[in-house]
N, C-alpha and C positions, 0 to 999 in steps of 0.2 A: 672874726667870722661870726656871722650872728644863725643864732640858732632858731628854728623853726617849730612851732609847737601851735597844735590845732586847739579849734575852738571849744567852750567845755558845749559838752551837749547832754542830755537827759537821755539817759540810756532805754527808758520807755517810750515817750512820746514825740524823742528826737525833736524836742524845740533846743534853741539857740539860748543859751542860760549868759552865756559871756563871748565877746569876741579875743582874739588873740591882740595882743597889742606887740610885736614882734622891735617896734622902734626902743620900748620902755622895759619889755621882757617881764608881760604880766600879763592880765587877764584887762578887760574893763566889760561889765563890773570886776571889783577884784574879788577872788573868792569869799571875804569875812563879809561883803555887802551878801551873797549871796544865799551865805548862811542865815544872815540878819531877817533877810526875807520869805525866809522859809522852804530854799534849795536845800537838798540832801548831800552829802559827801561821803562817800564810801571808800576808804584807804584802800588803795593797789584794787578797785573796780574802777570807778566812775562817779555820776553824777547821777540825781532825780531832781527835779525841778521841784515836786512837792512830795510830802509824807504818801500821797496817792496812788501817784506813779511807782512809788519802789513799790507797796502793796501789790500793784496792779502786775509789776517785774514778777515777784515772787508768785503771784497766782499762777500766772502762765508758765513760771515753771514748776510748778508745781509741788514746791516745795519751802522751809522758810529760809532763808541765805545768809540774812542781814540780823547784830548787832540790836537789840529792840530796849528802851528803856522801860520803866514801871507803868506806864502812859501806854504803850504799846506801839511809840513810835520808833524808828529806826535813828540811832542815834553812835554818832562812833566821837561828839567833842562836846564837851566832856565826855568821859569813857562812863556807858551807863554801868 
């Protein structure tokens, strides 16, 4: 039985970061491409497409959420 699992999407801006690939039981891109490129990954939340958009996540709630390195970016791999 093949299992079903949606596409990653940017929890801000709601763009398309990766498609589900359901035959291969992955992503494409595959998440470490995604990282490479400077997508966000946030464990048991979701995704950001850029450093930006999680900024942009936390403003509107107005509060700060996320994991942030020496840099001030949001960072959970390596653990900052």
């Amino acid at each position: 039985m093949k299992r079903s699992f949606p596409d990653i999407v940017c929890e801000q801006c709601k763009k398309v970061l990766a498609r589900a690939d359901v035959e291969r039981d992955t992503h494409a891109p595959q998440p470490d491409e995604l990282v490479a490129t400077g997508a966000v990954a946030v464990p048991n939340f979701g995704w950001f497409c850029s450093q930006e958009c999680a900024t942009r996540y936390e403003q509107a709630a107005g509060r700060r959420m996320f994991d942030r390195n020496a840099a001030g970016e949001v960072q959970y791999y390596p653990k900052p």
